[in-house]
C-alpha positions in Angstrom: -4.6 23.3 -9.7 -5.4 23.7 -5.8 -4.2 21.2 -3.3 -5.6 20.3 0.2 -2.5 18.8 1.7 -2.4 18.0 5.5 -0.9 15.1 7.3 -3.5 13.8 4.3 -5.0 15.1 1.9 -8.7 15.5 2.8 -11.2 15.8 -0.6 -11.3 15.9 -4.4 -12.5 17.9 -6.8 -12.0 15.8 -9.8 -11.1 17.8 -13.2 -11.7 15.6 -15.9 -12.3 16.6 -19.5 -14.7 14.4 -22.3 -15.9 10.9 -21.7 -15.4 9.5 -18.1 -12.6 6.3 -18.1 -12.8 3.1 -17.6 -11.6 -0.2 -17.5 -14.7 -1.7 -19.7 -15.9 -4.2 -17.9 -14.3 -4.4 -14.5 -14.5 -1.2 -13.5 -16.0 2.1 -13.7 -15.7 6.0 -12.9 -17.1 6.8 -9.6 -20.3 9.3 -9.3 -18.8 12.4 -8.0 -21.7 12.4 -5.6 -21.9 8.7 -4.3 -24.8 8.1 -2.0 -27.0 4.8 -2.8 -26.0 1.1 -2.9 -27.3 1.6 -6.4 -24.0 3.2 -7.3 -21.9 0.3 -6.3 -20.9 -1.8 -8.9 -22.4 -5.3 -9.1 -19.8 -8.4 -8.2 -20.2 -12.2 -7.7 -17.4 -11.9 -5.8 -18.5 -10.0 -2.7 -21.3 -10.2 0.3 -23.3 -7.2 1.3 -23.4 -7.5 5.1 -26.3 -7.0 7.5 -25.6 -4.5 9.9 -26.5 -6.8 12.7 -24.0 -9.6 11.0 -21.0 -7.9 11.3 -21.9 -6.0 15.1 -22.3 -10.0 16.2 -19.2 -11.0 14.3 -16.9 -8.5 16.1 -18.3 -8.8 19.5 -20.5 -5.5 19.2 -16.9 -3.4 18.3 -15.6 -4.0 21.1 -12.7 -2.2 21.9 -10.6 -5.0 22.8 -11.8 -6.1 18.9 -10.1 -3.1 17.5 -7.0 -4.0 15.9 -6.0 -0.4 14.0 -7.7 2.9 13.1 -6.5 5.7 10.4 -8.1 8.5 8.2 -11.2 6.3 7.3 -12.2 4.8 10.8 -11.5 2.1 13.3 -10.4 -1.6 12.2 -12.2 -4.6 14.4 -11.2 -8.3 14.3 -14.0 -10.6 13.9 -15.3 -14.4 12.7 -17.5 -15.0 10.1 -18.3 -19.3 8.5 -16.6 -19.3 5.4 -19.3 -21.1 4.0 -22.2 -19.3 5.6 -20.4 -15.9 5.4 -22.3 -15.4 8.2 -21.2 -14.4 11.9 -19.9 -16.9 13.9 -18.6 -17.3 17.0 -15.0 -15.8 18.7 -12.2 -18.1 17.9 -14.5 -20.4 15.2 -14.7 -19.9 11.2 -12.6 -17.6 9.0 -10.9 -14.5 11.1 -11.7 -11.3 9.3 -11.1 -7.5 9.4 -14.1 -4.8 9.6 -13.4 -1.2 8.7 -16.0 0.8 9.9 -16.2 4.5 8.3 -15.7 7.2 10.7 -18.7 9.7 9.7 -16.1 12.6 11.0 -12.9 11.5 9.7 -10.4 12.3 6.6 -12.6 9.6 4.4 -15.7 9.7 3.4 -18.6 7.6 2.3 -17.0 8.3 -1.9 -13.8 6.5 -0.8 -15.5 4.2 0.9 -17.6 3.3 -2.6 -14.3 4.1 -4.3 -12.8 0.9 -2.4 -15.6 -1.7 -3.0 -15.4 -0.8 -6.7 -12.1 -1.6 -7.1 -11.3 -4.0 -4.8 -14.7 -5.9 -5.7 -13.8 -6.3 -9.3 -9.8 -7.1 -8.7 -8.5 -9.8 -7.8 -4.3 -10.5 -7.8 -2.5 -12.4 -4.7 -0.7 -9.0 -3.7 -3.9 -7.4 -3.2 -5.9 -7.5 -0.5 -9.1 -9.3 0.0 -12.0 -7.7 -0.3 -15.2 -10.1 1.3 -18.0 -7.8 1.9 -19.4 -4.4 2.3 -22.6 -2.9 4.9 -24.4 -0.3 4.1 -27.3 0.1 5.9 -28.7 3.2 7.5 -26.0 5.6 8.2 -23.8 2.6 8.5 -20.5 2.3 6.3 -18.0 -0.7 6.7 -16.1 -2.9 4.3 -14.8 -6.5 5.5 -11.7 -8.1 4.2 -9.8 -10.8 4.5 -7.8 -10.9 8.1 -4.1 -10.5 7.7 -2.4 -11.2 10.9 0.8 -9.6 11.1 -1.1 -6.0 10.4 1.3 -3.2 8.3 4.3 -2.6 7.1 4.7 0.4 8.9 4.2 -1.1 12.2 7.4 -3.7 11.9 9.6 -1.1 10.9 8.9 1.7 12.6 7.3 0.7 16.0 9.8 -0.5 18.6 7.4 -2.2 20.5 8.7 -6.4 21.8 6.4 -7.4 19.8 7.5 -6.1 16.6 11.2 -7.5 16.1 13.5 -5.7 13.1 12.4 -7.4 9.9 15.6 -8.9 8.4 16.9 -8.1 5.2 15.4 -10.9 3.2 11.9 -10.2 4.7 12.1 -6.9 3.7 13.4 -7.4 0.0 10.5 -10.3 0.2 7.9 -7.5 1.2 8.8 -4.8 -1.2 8.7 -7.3 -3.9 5.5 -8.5 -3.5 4.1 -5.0 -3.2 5.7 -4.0 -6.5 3.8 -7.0 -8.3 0.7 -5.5 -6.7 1.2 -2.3 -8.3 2.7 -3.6 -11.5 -0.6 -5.4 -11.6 -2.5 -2.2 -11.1 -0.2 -0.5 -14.0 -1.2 -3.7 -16.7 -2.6 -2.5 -19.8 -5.6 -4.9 -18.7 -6.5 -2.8 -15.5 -4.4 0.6 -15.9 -5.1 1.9 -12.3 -3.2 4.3 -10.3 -3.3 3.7 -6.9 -1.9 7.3 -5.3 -1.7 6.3 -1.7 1.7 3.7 -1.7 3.0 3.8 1.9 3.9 1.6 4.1 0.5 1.6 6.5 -1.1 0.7 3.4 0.7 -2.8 2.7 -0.5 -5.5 5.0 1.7 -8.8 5.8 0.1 -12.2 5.9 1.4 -14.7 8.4 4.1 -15.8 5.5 5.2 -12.4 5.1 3.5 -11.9 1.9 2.5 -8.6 1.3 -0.9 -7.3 0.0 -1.9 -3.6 -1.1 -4.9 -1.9 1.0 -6.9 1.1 1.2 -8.3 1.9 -2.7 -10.0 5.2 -1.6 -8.1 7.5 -3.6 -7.3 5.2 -6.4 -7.9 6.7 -10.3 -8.5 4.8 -13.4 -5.4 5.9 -15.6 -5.2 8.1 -18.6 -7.5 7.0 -21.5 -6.7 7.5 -25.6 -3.8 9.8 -26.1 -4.0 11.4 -22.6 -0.5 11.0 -20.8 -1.8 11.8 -17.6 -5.3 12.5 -15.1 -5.7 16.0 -14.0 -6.8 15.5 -10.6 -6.9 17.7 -7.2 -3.6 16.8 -5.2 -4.3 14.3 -2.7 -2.0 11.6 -0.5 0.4 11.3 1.9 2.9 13.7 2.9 6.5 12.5 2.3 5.0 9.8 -0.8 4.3 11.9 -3.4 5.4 12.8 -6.7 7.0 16.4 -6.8 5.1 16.5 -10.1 2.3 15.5 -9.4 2.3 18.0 -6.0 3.1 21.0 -8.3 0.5 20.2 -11.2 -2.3 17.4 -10.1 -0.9 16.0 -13.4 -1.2 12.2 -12.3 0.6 9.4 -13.8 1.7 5.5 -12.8 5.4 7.4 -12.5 3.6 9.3 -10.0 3.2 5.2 -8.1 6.9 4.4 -9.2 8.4 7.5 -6.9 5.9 6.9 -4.3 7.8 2.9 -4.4 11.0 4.4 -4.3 10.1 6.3 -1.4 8.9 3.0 0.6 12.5 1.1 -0.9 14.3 3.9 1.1 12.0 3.0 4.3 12.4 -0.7 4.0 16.9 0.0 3.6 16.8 2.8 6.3 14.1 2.3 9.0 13.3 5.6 8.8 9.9 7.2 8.2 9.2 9.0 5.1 8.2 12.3 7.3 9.5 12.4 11.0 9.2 15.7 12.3 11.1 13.7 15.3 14.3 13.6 14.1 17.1 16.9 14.0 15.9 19.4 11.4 17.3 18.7 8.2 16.5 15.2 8.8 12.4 15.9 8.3 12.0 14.6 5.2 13.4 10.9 4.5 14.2 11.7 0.2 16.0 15.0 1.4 18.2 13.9 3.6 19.2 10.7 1.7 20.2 12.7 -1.3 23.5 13.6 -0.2 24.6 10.0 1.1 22.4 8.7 -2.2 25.2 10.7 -5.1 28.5 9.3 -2.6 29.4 5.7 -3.2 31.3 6.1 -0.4 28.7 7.1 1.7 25.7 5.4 0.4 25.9 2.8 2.6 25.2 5.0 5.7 21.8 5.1 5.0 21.0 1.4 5.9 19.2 0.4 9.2 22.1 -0.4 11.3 19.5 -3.3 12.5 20.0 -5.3 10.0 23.6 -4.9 9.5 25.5 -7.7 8.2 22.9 -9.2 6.8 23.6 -8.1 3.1 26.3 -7.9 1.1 27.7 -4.8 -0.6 26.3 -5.6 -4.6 22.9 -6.6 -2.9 23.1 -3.4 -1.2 24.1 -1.4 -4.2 21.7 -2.8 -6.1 18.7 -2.4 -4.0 20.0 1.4 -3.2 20.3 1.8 -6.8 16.8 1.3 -7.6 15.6 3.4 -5.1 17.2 6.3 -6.6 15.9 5.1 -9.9 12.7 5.3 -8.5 12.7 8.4 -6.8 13.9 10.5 -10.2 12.9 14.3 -10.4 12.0 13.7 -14.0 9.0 11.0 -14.3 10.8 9.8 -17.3 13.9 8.2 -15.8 11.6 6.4 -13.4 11.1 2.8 -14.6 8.0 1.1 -14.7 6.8 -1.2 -12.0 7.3 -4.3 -14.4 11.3 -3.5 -14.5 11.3 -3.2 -10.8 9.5 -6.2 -10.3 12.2 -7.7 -12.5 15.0 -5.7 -10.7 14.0 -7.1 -7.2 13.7 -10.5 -8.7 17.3 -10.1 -9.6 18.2 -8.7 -6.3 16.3 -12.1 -4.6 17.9 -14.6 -7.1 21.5 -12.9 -5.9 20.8 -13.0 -2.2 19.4 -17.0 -2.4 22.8 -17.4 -4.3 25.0 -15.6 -1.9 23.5 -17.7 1.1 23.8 -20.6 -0.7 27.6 -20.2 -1.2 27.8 -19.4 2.7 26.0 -22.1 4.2 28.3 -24.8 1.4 31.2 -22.7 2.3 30.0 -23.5 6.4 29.4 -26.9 6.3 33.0 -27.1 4.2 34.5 -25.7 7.1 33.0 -27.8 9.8 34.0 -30.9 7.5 
């Protein structure tokens, strides 16, 4: 099984065997050789765009409209009526986000298609939005719902004024709501795979709530008595599966480790791959093990930025998933439902704990 890894993993060269999968009627296998709106599966749910619409809706793509770029293009801000769904102007209507495809860059016009058929038929709060799509000429662009606090990755990694340190409850908030997305995605009703967890790819609304984007490498999940979808290796350095690396053998275990990885971002504030850091320190999983198998040492892991904020057992606990998570062996991973219930757990003990302190404060002022 070859692999095209880079800082991503450019194109696919799916290996399938018998029937192709699907989810009946919400969602089926893509063409391997996508090129007409023909292809793209029918929904109620979203608008195909003029090409015109959405270049008057972001103020021509300006650059001053461009709010983030990555492997598939450049992200613009713009307004639409929510009634209309038509362009409106600046500062009027319902504030979206317009990701227009990048004819040179690591995506292409299949993930493009790969996204509007997912996210078109899907619909869970801790997924993203999907409004619209253009295609139109050589034009490619999706629109989605606007969410103004941008990615994950950006709060806890860029050290920028305007991003302050999430605190502790934010992030246990964040990685629970993107665990429900992927639980969702793992249901026996919609048994997808989403093979691109990191933390660029989970936006934050202005509550904190998190939502799961980018679908362009996402895979229906094994069908009949298949445990797994061979597949070319694709992804993120740093976030995927050792298994799944070595083989293409995906599996929904190959999401869980991916989520472990993004647990140990969220506790450390460090980058799953930072080639900035003292050798030895590369590679986030690595150099955690060590402090990960000490109980007297685990603890060094944590962002010191959010010391004090936690108590040991929440620590423990949270720590303790993570390695769960992150298992060599897919089958000691748990599945996304469990840690949904673990970080439920983990929330109900931390509204507890701050409970007891602010009684045992306003005791002591009393």
């Amino acid at each position: 099984m070859g692999s095209c890894f880079s800082a991503r993993i450019k194109a696919e060269s799916p290996v399938h065997e018998g029937s192709n999968s699907n989810y009946g009627s919400k969602v089926s296998s893509v063409p391997s050789t996508p090129r007409t709106e023909g292809e793209i599966l029918q929904s109620p749910n979203i608008k195909n765009f003029c090409f015109s619409e959405l270049r008057t809706a972001t103020r021509n793509f300006r650059p001053d409209s461009m709010v983030g770029e990555g492997g598939f293009g450049s992200v613009f801000k713009g307004w639409i009526d929510e009634h209309l769904l038509k362009a409106a102007k600046p500062g009027t209507g319902t504030v979206i986000a317009v990701k227009r495809l990048n004819q040179e860059g690591l995506q292409g016009h299949k993930e493009w298609l790969t996204e509007i058929n997912y996210l078109g038929q899907l619909s869970h709060p801790n997924l993203v939005k999907l409004i619209g799509y253009c295609l139109e000429d050589d034009h490619r662009l999706l629109v989605y719902e606007f969410m103004p606090r941008g990615s994950l990755d950006n709060h806890l990694f860029r050290r920028a004024s305007y991003f302050q340190p999430l605190p502790w409850n934010i992030r246990m908030k964040v990685a629970l709501g993107a665990a429900k997305g992927l639980a969702y995605l793992h249901s026996d009703e919609v048994k997808v795979i989403y093979r691109d967890f990191k933390t660029s790819n989970i936006l934050l609304d202005s509550n904190y709530d998190s939502k799961l984007s980018d679908f362009g490498l996402a895979k229906d999940g094994p069908e009949g008595d298949k445990s797994y979808v061979s597949t070319r290796v694709m992804g993120t350095f740093g976030y995927a599966a050792p298994e799944y690396m070595a083989t293409g053998h995906l599996t929904a275990k190959s999401d869980v480790y991916s989520f472990g990885v993004v647990l140990l971002e969220i506790l450390s504030g460090r980058r799953a791959v930072d080639k900035n850091r003292p050798t030895g320190e590369h590679n986030l999983v690595e150099w955690a093990k060590p402090y990960l198998a000490s109980k007297r040492r685990v603890l060094q892991i944590f962002d010191a930025r959010i010391e004090g904020q936690y108590s040991v057992e929440e620590a423990l606990r949270a720590v303790n998933l993570a390695i769960r998570c992150i298992a060599t062996e897919p089958k000691y991973r748990p599945n996304m439902k469990d840690v949904v219930k673990a970080l439920e757990q983990l929330q109900d003990l931390s509204d507890k704990q701050s409970s007891a302190s602010s009684q045992s404060t306003t005791s002591t002022k009393s």
